[in-house]
C-alpha positions in Angstrom: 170.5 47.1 23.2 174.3 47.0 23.5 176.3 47.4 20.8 180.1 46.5 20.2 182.4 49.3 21.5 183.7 52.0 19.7 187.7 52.7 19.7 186.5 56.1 21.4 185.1 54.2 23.8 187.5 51.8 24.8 190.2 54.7 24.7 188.2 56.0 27.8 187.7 53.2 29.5 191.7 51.9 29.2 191.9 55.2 31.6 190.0 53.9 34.7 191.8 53.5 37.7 190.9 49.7 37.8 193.6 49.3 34.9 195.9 51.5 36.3 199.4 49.4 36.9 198.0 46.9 34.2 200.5 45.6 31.0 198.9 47.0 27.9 198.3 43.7 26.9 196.3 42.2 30.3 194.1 46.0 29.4 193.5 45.0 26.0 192.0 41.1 27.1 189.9 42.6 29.8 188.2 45.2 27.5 188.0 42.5 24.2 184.4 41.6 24.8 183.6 45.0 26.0 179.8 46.3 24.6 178.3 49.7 25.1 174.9 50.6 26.4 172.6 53.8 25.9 170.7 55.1 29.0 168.1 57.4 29.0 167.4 59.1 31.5 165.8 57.3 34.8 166.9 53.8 33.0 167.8 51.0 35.4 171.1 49.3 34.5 171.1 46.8 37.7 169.0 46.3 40.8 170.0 45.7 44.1 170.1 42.2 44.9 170.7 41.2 41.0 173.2 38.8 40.0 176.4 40.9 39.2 176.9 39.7 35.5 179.5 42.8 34.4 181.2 45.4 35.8 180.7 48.9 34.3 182.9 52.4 32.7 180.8 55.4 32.6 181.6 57.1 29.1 178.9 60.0 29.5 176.5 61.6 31.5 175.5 60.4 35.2 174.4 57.7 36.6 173.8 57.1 40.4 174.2 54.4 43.0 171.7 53.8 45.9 170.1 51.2 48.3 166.8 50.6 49.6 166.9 51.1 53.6 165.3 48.9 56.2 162.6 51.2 56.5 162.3 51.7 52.9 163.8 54.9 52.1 166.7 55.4 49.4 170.1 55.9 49.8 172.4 57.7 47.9 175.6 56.1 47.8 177.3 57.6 45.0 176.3 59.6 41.7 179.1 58.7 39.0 180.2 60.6 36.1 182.5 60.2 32.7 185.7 58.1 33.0 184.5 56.5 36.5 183.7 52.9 36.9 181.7 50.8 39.4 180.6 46.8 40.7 184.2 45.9 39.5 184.3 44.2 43.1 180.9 42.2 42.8 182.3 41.1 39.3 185.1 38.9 40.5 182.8 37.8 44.2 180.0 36.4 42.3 177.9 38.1 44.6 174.7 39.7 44.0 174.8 43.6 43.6 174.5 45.3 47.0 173.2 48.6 45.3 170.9 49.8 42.6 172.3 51.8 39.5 170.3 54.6 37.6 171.0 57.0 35.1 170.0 60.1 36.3 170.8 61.6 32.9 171.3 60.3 29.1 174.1 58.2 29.4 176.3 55.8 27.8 178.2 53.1 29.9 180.8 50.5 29.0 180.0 47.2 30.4 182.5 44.2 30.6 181.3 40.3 31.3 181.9 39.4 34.9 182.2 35.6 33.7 185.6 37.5 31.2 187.1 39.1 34.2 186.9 36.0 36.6 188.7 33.7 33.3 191.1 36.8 33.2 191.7 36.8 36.7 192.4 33.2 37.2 195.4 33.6 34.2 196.5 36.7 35.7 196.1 37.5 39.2 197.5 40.7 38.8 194.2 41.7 37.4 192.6 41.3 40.7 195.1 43.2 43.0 194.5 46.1 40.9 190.4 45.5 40.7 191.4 45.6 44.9 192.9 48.7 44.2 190.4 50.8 42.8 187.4 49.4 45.3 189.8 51.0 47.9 189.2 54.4 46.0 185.5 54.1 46.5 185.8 53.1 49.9 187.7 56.4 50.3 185.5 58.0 48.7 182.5 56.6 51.0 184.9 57.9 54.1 185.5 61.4 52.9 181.5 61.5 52.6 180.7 60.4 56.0 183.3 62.6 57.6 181.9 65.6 55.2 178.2 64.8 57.3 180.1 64.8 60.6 182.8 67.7 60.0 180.4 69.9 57.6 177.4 71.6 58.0 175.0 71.1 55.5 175.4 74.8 53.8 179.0 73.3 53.3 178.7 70.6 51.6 176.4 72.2 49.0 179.7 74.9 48.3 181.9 72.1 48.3 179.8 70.1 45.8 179.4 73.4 43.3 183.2 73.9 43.7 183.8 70.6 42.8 181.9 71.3 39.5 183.8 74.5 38.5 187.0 74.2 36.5 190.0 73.6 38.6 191.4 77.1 38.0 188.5 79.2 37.8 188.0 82.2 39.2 184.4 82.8 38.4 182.3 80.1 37.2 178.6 79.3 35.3 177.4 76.1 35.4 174.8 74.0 34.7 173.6 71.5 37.2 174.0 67.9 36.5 171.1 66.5 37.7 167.9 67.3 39.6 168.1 68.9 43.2 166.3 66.4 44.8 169.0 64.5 44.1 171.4 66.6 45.2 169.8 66.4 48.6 170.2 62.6 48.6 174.0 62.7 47.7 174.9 65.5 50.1 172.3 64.0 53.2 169.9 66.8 53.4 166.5 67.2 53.1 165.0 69.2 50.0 163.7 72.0 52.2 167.5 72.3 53.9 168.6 72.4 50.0 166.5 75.4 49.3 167.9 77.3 52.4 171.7 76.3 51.7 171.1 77.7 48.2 169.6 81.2 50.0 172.6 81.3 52.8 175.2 80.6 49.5 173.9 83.8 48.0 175.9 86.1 50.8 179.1 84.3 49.5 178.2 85.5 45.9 176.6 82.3 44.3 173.2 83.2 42.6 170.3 80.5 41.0 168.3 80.7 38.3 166.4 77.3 37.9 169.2 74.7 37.2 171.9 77.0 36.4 174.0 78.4 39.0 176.5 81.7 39.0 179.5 82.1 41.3 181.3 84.8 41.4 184.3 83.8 43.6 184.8 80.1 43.5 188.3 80.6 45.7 185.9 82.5 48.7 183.7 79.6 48.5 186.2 76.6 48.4 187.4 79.0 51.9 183.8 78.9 53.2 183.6 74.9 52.6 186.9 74.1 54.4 185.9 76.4 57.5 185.1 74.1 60.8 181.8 74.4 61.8 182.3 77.3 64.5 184.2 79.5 62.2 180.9 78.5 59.8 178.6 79.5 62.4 180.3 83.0 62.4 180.8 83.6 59.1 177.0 83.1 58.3 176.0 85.3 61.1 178.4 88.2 60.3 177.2 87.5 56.8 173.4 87.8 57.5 173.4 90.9 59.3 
């Protein structure tokens, strides 16, 4: 059921880059009729092919964004986390969402009337050059994964995925992992087998599993290992296995 947001709340979600370059004012319209909605885990927030009625903040937790193939299969588009928002561009089309979205966690999202935005829009344009904005940031973010399928081997994008978990500066890092590894595999375009066998090859470089949680010892040698092209890969894992 979704309740009226909290001043916590709203202070998060007046931090999304879709209200970035927006007077305080136009942020505080947008966000008036905002409401909040728990998730548990697995809980469907919108289907693909739904009429988009809002647009949505992640506050906590995960939540992830996929499509039903032709042939029927899933794809991952995108797993979103805390102080990232999504369908901002739907919201303002009137068109149906092209994805489904799906905690993959216990979450809490922020969810803001599409019918709001388009009134908001239509007295302030500005509003809708900056919802532009931040669907350009996804798009980028759709192009860095597709050129991470071309340019890395799988084994990569596993180490760049953990780095990208690990504190910014951290030398060594423990870590939890967000969410189950079969959905891992969907987000980084491998298969759950070739997951398992990433994992093993990762230990050389010093990163041990236990379960869900995950041990790196030198999160610098592996950010090195996930930049490598694929040749210099190809040698590192060989010199590694011997």
């Amino acid at each position: 059921m979704p309740l009226h947001a909290s001043a916590a709340d709203l202070d998060i979600v007046r931090r999304i880059n879709v209200f970035r370059g927006l007077a305080p004012p136009a942020v505080e319209r947008l966000i008036a009729p905002a409401t909040t909605i728990e998730l548990d885990d697995g809980d469907i927030l919108f289907r693909q092919a739904d009429p988009a009625q809002a647009f949505f903040a992640l506050l906590d937790g995960w939540v992830k964004l996929s499509r039903i193939t032709f042939a029927g299969d899933e794809a991952v588009i995108h797993v979103f986390t805390k102080g990232e928002s999504f369908a901002e561009a739907v919201a303002f089309t009137g068109k149906p969402y092209p994805a489904t979205a799906q905690a993959v966690s216990p979450a809490r999202v922020v969810s803001i009337p599409a019918a709001h935005v388009i009134k908001c829009i239509r007295d302030t344009p500005d509003i809708a050059l900056s919802m532009i904005a931040a669907t350009q940031v996804h798009l980028h973010h759709l192009v860095e994964q597709v050129e991470q399928l071309k340019a890395q081997t799988g084994v990569q994008r596993l180490a760049d995925f953990l780095v990208s978990l690990c504190p910014p500066d951290a030398r060594g890092c423990t870590l939890a992992l967000p969410y189950d590894k079969g959905l891992i595999a969907g987000r980084l375009g491998l298969e759950p087998e070739t997951l398992s066998r990433s994992f093993a090859k990762l230990k050389r470089f010093g990163v041990e599993v236990k379960s869900a949680d995950v041990a790196i010892a030198d999160v610098e040698r592996l950010r090195r290992f996930a930049a490598d092209d694929r040749e210099t890969t190809r040698t590192t894992l060989r010199k590694t296995a011997r």
